[in-house]
Phi, psi and omega in degrees: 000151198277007185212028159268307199327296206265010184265333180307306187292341206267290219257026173277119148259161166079336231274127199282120168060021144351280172268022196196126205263342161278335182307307198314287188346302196257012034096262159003271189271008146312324204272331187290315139342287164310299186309345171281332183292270176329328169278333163277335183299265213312327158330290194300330187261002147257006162284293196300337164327270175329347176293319154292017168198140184255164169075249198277322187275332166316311181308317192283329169289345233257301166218017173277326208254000154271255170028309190248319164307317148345284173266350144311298172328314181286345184263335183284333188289344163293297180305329182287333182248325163275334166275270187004299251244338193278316180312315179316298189285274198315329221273337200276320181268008152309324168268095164003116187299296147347320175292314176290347168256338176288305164270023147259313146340296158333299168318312189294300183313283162012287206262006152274315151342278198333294185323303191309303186311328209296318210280339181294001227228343206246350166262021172285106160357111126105221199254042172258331147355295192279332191253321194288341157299332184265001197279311179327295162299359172274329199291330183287311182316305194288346191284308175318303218288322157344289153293317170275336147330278186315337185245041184286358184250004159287261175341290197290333152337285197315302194305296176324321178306288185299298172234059183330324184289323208269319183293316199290321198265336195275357165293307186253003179257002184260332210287157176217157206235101181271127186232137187280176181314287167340294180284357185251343150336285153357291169112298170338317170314298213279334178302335188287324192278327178286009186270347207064009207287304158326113190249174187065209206243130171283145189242100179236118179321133155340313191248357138284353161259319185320301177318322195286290174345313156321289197297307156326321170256046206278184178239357146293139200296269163342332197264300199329318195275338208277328168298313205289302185304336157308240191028276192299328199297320173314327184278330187284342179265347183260329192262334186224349175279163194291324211263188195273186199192103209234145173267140162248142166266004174236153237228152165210084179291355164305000196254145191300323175190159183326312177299352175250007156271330182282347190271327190316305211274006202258343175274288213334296197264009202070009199268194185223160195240143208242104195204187210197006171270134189257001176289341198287331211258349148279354178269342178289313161300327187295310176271040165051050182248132154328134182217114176260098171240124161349285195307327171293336190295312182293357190263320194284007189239031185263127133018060179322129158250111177243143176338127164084009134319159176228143190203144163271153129247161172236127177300122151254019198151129175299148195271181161259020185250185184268150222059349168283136175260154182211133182213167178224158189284184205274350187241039173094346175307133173267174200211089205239126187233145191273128181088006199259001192276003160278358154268034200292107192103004203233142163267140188252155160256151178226213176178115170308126163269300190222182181193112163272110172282143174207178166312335179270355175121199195278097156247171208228109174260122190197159205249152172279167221270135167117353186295146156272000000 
């Protein structure tokens, strides 16, 4: 089913370079690498075998045990190198590309210290000589990576100040967007996201496609289907939105439930978490976590509508006082026109009288147009 792909692709483990196309790339010449290396080790060790013994059995260490290193190598060295390297690759893109160019300039200066220190350092007695360059120079790296960390809103200040162009493209090609159960449920996410309005990168947790997958195999009808549409909405963001669309593997199972894993991860990475749960999203103001909601976004992009407007609707349905028509805008607003239940099935022109705002949204009180 078409709104299995990304749930398949997403909840895939162990699988090498899965999700990361240069890692697929070298893949290769990892295994071919390893099987040469492990095939000269098992060389050296059927020689040595074989020194102590002639004839049929000398011959079977000779080549059974380069052989069998061989191909261990080609099947072990992707996994000895290639998942690290894969590990390597997530944990890097966690960390704010500013954060990451600061500590390593730190780190360098750091161990440019060091360097400086060492000669003073090699006339020290006995084996301190030998061990205080290097204690030195680690301490100066962790002391660099430290200092230039902490003064990463200094920086960024600076760039934004100087080099305004330069703050502006690495701000939207960085930024990531963690997004919850809720808002992919919904729907709503992907027209928004195909409009271009969404900059970065979208981010969906692990334990948020696990949550959906739960919902999706619910043995309720409603729930099932209400999963299956995540499903499909997710597969419509990976095949057509503009912007990329990343599974994260990282998880805090010490935390009581997703929603207090998406806040966890939402300080971790700095993001802002993108949903329609108003529990998530008040709990979320308690812990100063950024909250992008649907649902506000949609009351900000509605029509002003003021009174003594003129508007068509089409009466769908009777209101509840009597004579009343009730009918909506294209963007969910209701619309109760007095007198209107005799256009019942029919476009109406109408004139706005008042406009209500409420907890539930927007309604629009208005007369047919031509009306006393």
């Amino acid at each position: 089913m078409a709104q299995e792909g990304l749930a398949k692709q997403a909840l895939r483990r162990g699988g090498v370079g899965s999700n990361y196309p240069m890692i697929d790339r070298l893949t290769v010449v990892v295994r071919v690498v390893g099987a040469i290396f492990f095939g000269f080790l098992g060389l050296l060790t059927g020689l040595a075998l074989a020194e102590s013994d002639t004839g049929l059995v000398k011959g079977l260490f000779l080549a059974v045990t380069p052989l069998g290193f061989t191909l261990f190598g080609a099947l072990a060295a992707p996994y000895v190198i290639m998942i690290p390297l894969q590990r390597i690759q997530e944990w890097s893109k966690t960390i704010p590309p500013l954060q990451l160019v600061l500590g390593t300039v730190g780190l360098l200066a750091g161990f440019l210290l060091g360097a400086l220190a060492t000669p003073f350092l090699l006339v020290l007695p006995g084996v301190g000589g030998w061990v205080a360059p290097f204690v030195v120079s680690f301490l100066f790296g962790l002391i660099g990576v430290a200092v230039m960390v902490s003064r990463e809103e200094e920086f960024a200040q600076f760039l934004s100040r100087y080099f305004p162009g330069v703050a502006r493209s690495g701000d939207g090609s960085s930024r990531e967007i963690i997004v919850d159960t809720s808002v992919i449920i919904d729907g709503r996410i992907a027209d928004v996201a195909m409009t271009g309005f969404l900059q970065g990168k979208l981010i969906i947790p692990r334990f948020i496609l696990d949550e959906l997958r739960h919902v999706a195999d619910s043995p309720e009808a409603l729930r099932r289907n209400r999963g299956r549409r995540g499903l499909d909405i997710l597969n419509r963001l990976q095949k057509e939105a503009p912007i990329p669309v990343h599974v994260s593997d990282q998880d805090f199972p010490d935390a009581r439930d997703a929603d207090a894993k998406l806040i966890r991860l939402a300080s971790k990475l700095n993001a802002p978490i993108l949903t329609n749960d108003f529990n998530l999203n008040r709990i979320a103001e308690l812990e100063e976590v950024t909250v992008l909601n649907i649902n506000d976004l949609a009351n900000a992009v509605k029509v002003i509508i003021l009174p003594g407007e003129e508007m068509a609707v089409r009466i769908i349905q009777e209101g509840k006082e009597i004579g009343q028509g009730v009918g909506f805008l294209d963007d969910g607003t209701m619309v109760v026109v007095d007198g209107g239940r005799r256009y019942l099935n029919e476009q109406l022109d109408v004139i706005v009288t008042r406009v209500l705002q409420t907890v539930a949204g927007r309604m629009i009180f208005a007369q047919p147009k031509g009306a006393d």
